[in-house]
C-alpha positions in Angstrom: 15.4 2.5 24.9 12.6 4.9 24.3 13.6 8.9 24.0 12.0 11.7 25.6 10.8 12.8 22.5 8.4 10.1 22.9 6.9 10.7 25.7 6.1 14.6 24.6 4.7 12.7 21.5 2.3 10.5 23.2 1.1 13.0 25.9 0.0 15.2 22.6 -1.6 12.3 21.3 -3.3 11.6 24.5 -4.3 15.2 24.7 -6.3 15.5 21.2 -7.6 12.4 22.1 -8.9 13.5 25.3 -10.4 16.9 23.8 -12.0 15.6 20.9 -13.9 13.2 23.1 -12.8 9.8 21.9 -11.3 8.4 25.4 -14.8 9.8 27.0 -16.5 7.7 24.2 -14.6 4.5 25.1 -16.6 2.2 27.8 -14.5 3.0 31.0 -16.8 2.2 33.9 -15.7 -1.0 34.6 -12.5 0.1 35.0 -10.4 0.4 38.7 -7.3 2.6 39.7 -5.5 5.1 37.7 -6.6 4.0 34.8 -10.3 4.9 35.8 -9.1 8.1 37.3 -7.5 8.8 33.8 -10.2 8.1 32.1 -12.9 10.3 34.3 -10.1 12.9 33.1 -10.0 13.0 30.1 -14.0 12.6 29.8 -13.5 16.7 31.8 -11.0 17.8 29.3 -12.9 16.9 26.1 -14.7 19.6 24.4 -18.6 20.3 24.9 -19.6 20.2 20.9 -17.4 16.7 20.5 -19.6 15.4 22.9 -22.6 15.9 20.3 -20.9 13.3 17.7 -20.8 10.1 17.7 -17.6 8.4 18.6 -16.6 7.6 15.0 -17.1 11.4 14.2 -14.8 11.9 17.4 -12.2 9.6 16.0 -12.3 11.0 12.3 -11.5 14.2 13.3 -8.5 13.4 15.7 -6.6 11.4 13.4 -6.9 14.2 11.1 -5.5 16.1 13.7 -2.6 13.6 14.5 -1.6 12.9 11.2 -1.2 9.4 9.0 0.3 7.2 11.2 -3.0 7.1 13.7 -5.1 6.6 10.5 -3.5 3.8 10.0 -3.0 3.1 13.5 -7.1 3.4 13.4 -7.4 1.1 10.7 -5.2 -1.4 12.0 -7.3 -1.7 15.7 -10.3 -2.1 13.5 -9.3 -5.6 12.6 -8.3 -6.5 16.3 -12.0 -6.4 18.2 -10.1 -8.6 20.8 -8.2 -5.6 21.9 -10.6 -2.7 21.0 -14.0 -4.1 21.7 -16.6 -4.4 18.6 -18.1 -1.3 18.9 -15.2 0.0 18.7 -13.6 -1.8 16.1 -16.9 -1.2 13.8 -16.5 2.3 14.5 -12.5 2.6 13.9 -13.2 0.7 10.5 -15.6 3.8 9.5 -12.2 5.6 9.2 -11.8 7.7 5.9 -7.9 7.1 4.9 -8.0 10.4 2.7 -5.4 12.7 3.0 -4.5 15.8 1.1 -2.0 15.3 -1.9 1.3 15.9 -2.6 2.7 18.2 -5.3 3.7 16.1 -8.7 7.3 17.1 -8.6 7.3 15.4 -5.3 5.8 12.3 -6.5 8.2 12.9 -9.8 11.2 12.9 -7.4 10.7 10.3 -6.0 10.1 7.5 -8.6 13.3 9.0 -10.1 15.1 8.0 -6.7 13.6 5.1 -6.5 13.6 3.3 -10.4 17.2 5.3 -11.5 15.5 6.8 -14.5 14.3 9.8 -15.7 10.2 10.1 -15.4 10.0 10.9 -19.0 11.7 7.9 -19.8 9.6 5.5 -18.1 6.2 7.4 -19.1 5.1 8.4 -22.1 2.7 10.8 -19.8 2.5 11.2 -15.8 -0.8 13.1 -15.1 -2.2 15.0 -11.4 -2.8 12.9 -8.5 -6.2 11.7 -8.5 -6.4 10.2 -4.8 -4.1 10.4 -1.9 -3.5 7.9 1.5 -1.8 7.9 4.3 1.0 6.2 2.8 0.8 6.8 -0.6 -0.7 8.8 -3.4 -1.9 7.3 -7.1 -1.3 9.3 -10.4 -3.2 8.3 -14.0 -0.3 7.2 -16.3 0.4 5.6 -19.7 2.8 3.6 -21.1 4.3 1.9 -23.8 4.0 -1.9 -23.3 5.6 -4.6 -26.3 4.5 -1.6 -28.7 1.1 -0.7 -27.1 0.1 2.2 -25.2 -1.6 1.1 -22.1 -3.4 3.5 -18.9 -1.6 2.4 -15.9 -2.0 4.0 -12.1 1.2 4.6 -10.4 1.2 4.7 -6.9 3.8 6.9 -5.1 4.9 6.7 -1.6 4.2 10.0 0.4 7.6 11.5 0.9 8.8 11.6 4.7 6.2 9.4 5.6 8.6 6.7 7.2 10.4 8.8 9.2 6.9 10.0 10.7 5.8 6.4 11.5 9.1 5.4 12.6 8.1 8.7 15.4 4.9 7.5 16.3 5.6 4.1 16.6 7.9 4.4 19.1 5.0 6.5 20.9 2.8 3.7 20.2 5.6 1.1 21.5 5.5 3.5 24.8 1.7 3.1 25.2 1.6 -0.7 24.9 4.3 -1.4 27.6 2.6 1.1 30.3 -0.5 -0.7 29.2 0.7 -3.9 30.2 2.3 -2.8 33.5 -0.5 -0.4 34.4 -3.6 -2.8 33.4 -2.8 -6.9 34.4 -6.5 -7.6 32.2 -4.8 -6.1 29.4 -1.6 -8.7 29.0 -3.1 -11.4 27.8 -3.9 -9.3 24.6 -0.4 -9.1 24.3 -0.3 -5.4 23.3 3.2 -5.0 22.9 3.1 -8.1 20.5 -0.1 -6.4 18.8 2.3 -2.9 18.6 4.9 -5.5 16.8 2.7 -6.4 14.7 1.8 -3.2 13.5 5.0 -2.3 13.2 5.4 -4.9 11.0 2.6 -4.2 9.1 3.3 -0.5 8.2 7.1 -1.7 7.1 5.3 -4.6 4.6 3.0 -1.7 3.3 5.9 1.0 2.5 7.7 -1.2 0.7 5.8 -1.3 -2.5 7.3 -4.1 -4.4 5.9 -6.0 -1.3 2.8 -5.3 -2.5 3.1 -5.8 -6.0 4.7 -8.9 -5.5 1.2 -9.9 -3.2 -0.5 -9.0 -6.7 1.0 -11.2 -8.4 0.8 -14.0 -6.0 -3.0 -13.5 -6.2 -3.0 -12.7 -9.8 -1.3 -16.4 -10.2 -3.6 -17.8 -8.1 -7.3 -16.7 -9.1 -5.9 -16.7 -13.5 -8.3 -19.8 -14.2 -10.8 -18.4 -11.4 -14.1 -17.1 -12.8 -15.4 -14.0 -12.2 -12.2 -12.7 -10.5 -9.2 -10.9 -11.0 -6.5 -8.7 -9.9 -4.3 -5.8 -12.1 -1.3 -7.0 -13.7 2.1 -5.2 -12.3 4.7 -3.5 -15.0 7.9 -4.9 -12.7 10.1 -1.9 -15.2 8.3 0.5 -13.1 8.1 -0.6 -9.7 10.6 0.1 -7.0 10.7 0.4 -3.2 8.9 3.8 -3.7 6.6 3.6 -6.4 4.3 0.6 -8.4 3.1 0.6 -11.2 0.1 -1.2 -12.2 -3.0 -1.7 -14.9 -5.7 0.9 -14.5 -8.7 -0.2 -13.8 -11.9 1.3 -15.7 -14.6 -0.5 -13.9 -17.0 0.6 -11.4 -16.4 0.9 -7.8 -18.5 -1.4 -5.7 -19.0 1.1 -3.2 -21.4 2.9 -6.4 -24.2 0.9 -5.6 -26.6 3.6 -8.1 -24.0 3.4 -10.8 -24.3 -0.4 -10.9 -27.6 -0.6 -11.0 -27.8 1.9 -14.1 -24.7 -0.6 -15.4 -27.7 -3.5 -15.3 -25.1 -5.8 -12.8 -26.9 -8.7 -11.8 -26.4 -8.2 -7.9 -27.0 -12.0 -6.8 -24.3 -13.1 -8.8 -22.1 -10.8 -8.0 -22.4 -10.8 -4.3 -22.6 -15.0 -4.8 -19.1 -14.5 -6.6 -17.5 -12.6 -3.9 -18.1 -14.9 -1.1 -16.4 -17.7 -3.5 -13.7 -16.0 -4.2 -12.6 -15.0 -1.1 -13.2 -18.6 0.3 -11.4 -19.8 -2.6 -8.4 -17.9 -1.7 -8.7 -19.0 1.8 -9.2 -22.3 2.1 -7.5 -23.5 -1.3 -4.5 -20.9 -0.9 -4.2 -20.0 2.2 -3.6 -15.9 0.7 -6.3 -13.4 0.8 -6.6 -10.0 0.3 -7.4 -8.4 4.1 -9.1 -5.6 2.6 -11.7 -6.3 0.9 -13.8 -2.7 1.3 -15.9 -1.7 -1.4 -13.7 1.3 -2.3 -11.0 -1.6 -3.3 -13.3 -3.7 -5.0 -14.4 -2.6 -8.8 -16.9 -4.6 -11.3 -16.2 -4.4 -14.5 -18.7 -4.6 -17.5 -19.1 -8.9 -18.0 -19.5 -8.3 -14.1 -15.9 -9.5 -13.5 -14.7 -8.4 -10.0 -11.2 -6.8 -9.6 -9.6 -6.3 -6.6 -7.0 -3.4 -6.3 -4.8 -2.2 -3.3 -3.2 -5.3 -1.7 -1.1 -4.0 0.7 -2.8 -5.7 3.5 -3.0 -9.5 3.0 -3.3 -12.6 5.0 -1.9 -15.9 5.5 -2.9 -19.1 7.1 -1.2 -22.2 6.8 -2.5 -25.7 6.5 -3.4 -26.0 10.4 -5.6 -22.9 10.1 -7.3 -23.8 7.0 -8.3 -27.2 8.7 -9.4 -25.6 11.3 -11.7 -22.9 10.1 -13.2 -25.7 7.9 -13.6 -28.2 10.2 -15.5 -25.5 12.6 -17.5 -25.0 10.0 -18.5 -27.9 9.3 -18.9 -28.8 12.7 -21.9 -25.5 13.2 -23.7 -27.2 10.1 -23.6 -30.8 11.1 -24.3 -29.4 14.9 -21.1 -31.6 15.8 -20.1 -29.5 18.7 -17.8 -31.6 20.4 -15.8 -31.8 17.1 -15.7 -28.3 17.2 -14.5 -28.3 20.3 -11.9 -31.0 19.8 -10.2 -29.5 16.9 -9.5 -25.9 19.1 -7.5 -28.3 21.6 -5.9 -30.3 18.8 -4.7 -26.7 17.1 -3.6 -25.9 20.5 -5.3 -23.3 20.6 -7.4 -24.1 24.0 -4.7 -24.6 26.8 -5.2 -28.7 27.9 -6.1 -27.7 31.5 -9.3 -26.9 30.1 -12.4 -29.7 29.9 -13.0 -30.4 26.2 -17.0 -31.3 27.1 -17.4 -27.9 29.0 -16.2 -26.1 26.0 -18.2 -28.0 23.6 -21.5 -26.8 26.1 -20.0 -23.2 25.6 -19.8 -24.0 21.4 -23.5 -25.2 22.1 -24.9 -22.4 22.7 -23.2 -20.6 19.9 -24.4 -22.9 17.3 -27.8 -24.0 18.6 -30.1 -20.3 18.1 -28.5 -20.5 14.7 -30.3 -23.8 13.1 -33.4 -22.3 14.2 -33.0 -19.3 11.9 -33.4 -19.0 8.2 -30.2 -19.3 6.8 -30.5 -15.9 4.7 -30.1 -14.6 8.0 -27.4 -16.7 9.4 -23.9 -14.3 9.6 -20.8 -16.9 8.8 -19.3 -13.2 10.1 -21.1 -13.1 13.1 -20.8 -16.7 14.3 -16.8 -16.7 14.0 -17.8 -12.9 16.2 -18.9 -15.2 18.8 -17.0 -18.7 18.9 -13.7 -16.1 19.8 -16.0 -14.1 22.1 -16.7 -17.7 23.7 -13.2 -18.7 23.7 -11.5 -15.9 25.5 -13.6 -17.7 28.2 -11.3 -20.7 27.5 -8.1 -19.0 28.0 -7.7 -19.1 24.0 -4.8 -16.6 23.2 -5.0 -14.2 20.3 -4.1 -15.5 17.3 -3.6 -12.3 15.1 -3.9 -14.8 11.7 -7.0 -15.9 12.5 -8.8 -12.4 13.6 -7.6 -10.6 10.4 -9.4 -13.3 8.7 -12.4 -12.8 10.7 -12.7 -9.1 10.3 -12.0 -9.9 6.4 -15.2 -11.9 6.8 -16.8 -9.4 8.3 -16.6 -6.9 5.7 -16.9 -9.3 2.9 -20.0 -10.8 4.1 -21.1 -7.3 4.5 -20.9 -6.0 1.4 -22.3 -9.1 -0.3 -25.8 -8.4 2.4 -25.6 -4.5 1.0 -26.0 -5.8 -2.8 -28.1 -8.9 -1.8 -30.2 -8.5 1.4 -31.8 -12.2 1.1 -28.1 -13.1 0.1 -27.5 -16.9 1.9 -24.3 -17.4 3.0 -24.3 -21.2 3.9 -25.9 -22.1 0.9 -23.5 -20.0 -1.1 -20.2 -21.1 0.9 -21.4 -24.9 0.8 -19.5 -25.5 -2.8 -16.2 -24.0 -1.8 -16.1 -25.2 1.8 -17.6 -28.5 0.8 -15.1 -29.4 -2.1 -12.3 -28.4 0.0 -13.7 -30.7 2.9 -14.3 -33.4 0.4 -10.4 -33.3 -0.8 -8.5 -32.4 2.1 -10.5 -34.2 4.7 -11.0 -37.0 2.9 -9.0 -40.2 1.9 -7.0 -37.7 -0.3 -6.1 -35.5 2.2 -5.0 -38.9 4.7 -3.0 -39.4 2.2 -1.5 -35.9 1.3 -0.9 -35.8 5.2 0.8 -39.6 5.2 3.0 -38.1 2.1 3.7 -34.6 4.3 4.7 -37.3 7.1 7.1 -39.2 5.0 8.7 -36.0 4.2 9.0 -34.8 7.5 10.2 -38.0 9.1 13.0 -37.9 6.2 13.6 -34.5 7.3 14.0 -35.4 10.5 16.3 -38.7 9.9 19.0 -36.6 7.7 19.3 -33.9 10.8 19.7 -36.8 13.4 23.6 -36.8 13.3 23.5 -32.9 14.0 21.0 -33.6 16.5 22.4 -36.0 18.5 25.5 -34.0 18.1 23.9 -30.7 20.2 22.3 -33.0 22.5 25.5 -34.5 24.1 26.9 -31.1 24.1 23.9 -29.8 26.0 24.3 -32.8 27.9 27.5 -31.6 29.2 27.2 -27.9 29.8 24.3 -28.9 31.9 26.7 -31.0 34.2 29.1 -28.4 34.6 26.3 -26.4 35.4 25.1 -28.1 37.9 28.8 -28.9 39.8 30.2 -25.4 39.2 26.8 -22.9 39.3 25.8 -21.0 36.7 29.0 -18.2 35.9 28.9 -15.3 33.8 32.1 -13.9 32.5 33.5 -10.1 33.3 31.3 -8.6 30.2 28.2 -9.8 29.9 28.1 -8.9 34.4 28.9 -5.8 32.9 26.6 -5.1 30.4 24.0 -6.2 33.1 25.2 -3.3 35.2 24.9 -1.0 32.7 21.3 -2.2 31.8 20.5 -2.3 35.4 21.3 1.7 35.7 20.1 2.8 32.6 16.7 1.7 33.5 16.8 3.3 36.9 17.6 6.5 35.2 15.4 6.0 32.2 12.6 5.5 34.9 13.8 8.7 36.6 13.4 10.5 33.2 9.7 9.5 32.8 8.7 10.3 35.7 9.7 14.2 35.5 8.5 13.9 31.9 5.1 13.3 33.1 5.0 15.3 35.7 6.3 17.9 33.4 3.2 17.0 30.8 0.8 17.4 33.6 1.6 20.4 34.2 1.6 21.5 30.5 -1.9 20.0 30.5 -3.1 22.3 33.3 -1.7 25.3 32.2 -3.8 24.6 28.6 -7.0 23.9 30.5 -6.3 26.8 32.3 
């Protein structure tokens, strides 16, 4: 049940929002009703000098204004363009997650809570914090590991932060469900699943073993990789609260002038981050969703480290099929391939025709072959196929989009070092090998071996199965001769669900009416 509280919470949101301009900077003339009324609104409320920045100056300045759970909020929409729009998503991923730091006895406090042990115990030093987050702020350390003393980074979790999220999301909860009752278009993105999903997204990244335990899933991953690596995690030192991890000395990627002066070889290094994060992809299935150059550091044999893992993503065996099949399908111009594999992943409902989507892929992949291929965007094209597929009545699939956007970036910071960079020609070793193994007569047979499995599986739980089934069997016979009967509590608990609602509705109705009114006064 939502709380009043909420509603107060999320009219202040919507007010900042509204002044600093950033609902009169989204594209709202194709909209009808209230929502269209709203949004001519809010374009009157916003102020006259935040109508002279751009709409990613707008947003910067009212998350910093409402605080770290819309940064993240920000950051989060950035990798959904299905719900946001691109522009807007390019714009939310220009979002700055700096926030001011936290006083070292804080930070102190708080690994102490979290590890059981006295700082100066676990550290033989614990220095100033050098950068602060939304969630989390990192300290310079050192350490004595098997006799050595090593420079470690220990991140610390900002103190109060969850109860703050745990606030807002319920304001963000509140938004989603009057979106989908307010705006029918809006349902099929789902944004009460996509609030979910941040929800559970913010809980994965405040648990910080969650992330060190990502790191060392990718460290185990990528150790014969070349070129590629993550920091190793002191487990002694992590908790809940706090990680504790190697300290990385190399140079930021996002120091393009510091690299040059370092004499990296730009190419390769651009050529060795597109493999790596296909690599992960395709051959784990685990890849680091946040791939920015502030995260990514070189160090001096042009090594590539990648630090702050507390966004990652997952696709299983189905989706890494998929994204190379489609592939492969663009280069060979195979469109009806294409198009086949989206309805074999069930992704495209059946009531669709398979040859009137392949036309639609068409026209995706035909402009591309007559282009050079340093200026084909892998990015862009995956951009487009789900652009083309919303067409289809293709519902979001949230695993699929973070990998998109992760490709997005990627391939754009590999363009930044190498303009000329060429993606296909690059991509062609990973994507082909994994083609060649999986699609192959290896991977018929890895999928006959997954079979036998299965149909074991499935033979050992027939007992069990056959067991429910006879039961159900029955139920639904008494069902049907004696109507479907609920006993004296759960038509009770109904009751009591049925009024609360009515009086919940009651509530929201003076709480808006109250807000409006507190709106006017302050434009007044």
């Amino acid at each position: 049940m939502t709380t009043p509280a909420a509603y107060f919470r999320l009219a202040h949101a919507g007010w900042i929002l509204a002044r600093e301009g950033v609902i009169a900077a989204l594209p709202g003339d194709q909209l009808i009703g209230a929502p269209r009324v709203a949004w001519q609104f809010a374009r009157k409320l916003a102020r006259r000098r935040s109508r002279s920045h751009d709409a990613a100056d707008r947003m910067s300045k009212a998350v910093d204004r409402l605080g770290p759970s819309y940064v993240k909020l920000g950051q989060f929409l950035a990798t959904r363009p299905d719900v946001v729009g691109g522009d807007v998503a390019n714009q939310l991923a220009r979002l700055q997650d700096r926030m001011a730091t936290f006083p070292t006895a804080l930070a102190r406090a708080e690994i102490e809570e979290s590890l059981g042990r006295p700082v100066d115990e676990l550290f033989l030093t614990l220095e100033e914090p050098i950068a602060a987050a939304s969630i989390a702020q990192v300290h310079p350390g050192t350490i004595d590991r098997q006799g050595r003393v090593e420079k470690v980074a220990v991140k610390v979790i900002r103190p109060g932060v969850r109860r703050r999220f745990a606030n807002d999301l319920e304001g963000f909860f509140l938004a989603a469900h009057m979106q989908e009752r307010f705006i029918p278009s809006a349902r099929r993105l789902k944004p009460v699943e996509v609030a979910k999903t941040l929800a559970q997204t913010t809980r994965i990244e405040m648990d910080l073993r969650l992330e060190a335990a990502a790191l060392s899933e990718l460290g185990e991953n990528t150790a014969a990789d070349p070129g590629f690596r993550v920091p190793w995690v002191d487990w002694e030192r992590t908790g809940r609260d706090v990680i504790t991890m190697e300290w990385i000395d190399g140079i930021k990627m996002s120091d393009v002038e510091a690299m040059q002066a370092a004499g990296h070889d730009f190419k390769r290094i651009a050529a060795n981050l597109i493999q790596s994060f296909l690599r992960h992809t395709l051959r784990d299935g685990f890849f680091h969703a946040d791939m920015h150059p502030g995260n990514l550091f070189v160090e001096p044999d042009g090594t590539i480290v990648a630090v702050d893992l507390g966004i990652a993503g997952r696709l299983g065996k189905k989706e890494r099929r998929f994204l190379a099949e489609i592939l492969y399908g663009f280069i060979t111009r195979d469109y009806v391939r294409v198009a086949e594999v989206h309805f074999e992943a069930g992704y495209v409902p059946r009531t669709h025709d398979v040859r009137a989507f392949a036309q639609a892929i068409r026209a995706i992949g035909e402009p591309i072959h007559g282009q050079p291929a340093e200026t084909i965007s892998m990015a862009r094209l995956l951009t487009l196929l789900f652009e083309v597929t919303e067409l289809f009545d293709m519902e979001t699939r949230s695993e699929l989009l973070l990998l998109q956007k992760t490709m997005v970036v990627v391939e754009g910071v590999a363009r930044s070092l190498d303009p000329a960079f060429n993606m296909w020609k690059t991509a062609e070793p990973v994507v082909g090998d994994w083609i060649r193994a999986n699609l192959g007569p290896r991977g018929f047979a890895e999928d006959a071996r997954d079979a036998a499995f299965a149909l074991a599986a499935l033979a050992r739980q027939a007992p069990d199965i056959a067991a429910r089934t006879e039961r159900l069997s029955r139920e639904i016979d008494a069902m049907a001769e004696d109507g479907l009967r609920f006993d004296d509590e759960t038509a009770a608990k109904i009751g009591k669900a049925e009024a609360r609602h009515t009086r919940s509705g009651r509530i929201a109705l003076w709480l808006i009416a109250a807000t409006l009114v507190w709106i006017a006064v302050q434009v007044a």
